[in-house]
N, C-alpha and C positions, 0 to 999 in steps of 0.2 A: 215449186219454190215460191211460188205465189206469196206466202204468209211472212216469208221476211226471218220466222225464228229462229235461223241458225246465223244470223249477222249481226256485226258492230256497225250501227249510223245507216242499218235501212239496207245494206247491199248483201244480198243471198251470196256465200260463196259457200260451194261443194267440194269436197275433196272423196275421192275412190282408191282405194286402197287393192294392192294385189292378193297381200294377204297369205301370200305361197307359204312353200310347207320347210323353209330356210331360216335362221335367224335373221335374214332381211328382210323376208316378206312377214316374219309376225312382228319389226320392228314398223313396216309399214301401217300394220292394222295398231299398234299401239299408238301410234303419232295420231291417224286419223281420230282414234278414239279422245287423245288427248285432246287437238286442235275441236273438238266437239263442245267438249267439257266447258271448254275455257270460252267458247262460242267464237273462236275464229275462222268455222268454218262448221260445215254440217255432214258427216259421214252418210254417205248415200250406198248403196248396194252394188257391185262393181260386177257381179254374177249376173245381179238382172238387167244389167246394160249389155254385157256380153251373150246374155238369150233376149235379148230383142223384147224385154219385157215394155210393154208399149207406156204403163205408165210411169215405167222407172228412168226409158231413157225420157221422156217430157219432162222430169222434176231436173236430171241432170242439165237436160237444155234449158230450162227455166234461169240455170243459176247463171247471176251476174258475172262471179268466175269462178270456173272451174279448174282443181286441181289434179292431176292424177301423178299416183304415188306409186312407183313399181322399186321393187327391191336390187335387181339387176337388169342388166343389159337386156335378158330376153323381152323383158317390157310388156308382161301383159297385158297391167293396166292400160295404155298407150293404145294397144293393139285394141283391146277391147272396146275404148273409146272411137276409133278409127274407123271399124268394123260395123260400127253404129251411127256412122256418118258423124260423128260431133269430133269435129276437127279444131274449132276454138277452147285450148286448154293449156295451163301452165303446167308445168314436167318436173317431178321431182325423181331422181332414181339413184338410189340409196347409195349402192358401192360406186357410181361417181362422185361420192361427200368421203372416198377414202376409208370406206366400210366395207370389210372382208367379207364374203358368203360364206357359210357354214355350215354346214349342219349343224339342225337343232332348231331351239327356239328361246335362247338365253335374249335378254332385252338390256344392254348395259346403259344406267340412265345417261352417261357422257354421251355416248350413240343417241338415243332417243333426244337428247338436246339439240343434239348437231343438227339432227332433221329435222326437228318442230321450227329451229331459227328459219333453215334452207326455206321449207312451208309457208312460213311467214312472212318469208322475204317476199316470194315469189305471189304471195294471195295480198300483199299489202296490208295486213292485218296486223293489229296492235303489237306490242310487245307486248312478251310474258307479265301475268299479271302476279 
């Protein structure tokens, strides 16, 4: 995270996404995709921190802050991060914002708002531009 390009005012922040196979885990990969976009943060690979990929978790520990984004309770992102020894991170997880699990993969954009704010809050990162 050396290079700074995923930040507002110079500070690397990462966000890892679960990504599971529920309408909260592709709500989590749609948020991280979003918070990218917009440069609030830089979507990083949450598989190669979970296999011990040596340069993936370095860029993860690089970043000034780190988010991890898990859909529910089981928490793999969290896990994942945990696993990998990088214990400094902010915690977003989705159906505690009052978001149902379900099967599927429907994205309702009032949902996907509700978490980019939660994200945003939690990375101190701009407001929606």
């Amino acid at each position: 995270m050396s290079n700074g390009s995923c930040c507002c005012g110079g500070e690397a922040r990462v966000v890892l996404a679960c990504s599971g196979g529920s309408n909260v885990g592709q709500l989590t990969n749609e948020v991280a995709k979003r918070l990218t976009i917009s440069g609030d943060a830089k979507f990083l690979c949450l598989a190669g921190v979970g296999g011990h990929v040596p340069g993936m978790v370095l860029s993860v520990r690089g970043g000034d802050k780190v988010l991890a984004l898990d859909g529910c309770a089981v928490a793999c992102a969290r896990k994942c991060l945990e696993a990998a020894d990088i214990v400094d991170f902010e915690y977003v997880c989705v159906t505690d914002l009052g978001i149902e699990k379900r099967p599927g993969f429907d994205v309702p954009e009032a949902d996907a708002e509700r978490v980019i704010a939660a994200c945003r809050e939690k990375l101190g990162a701009r407001t929606a531009s």
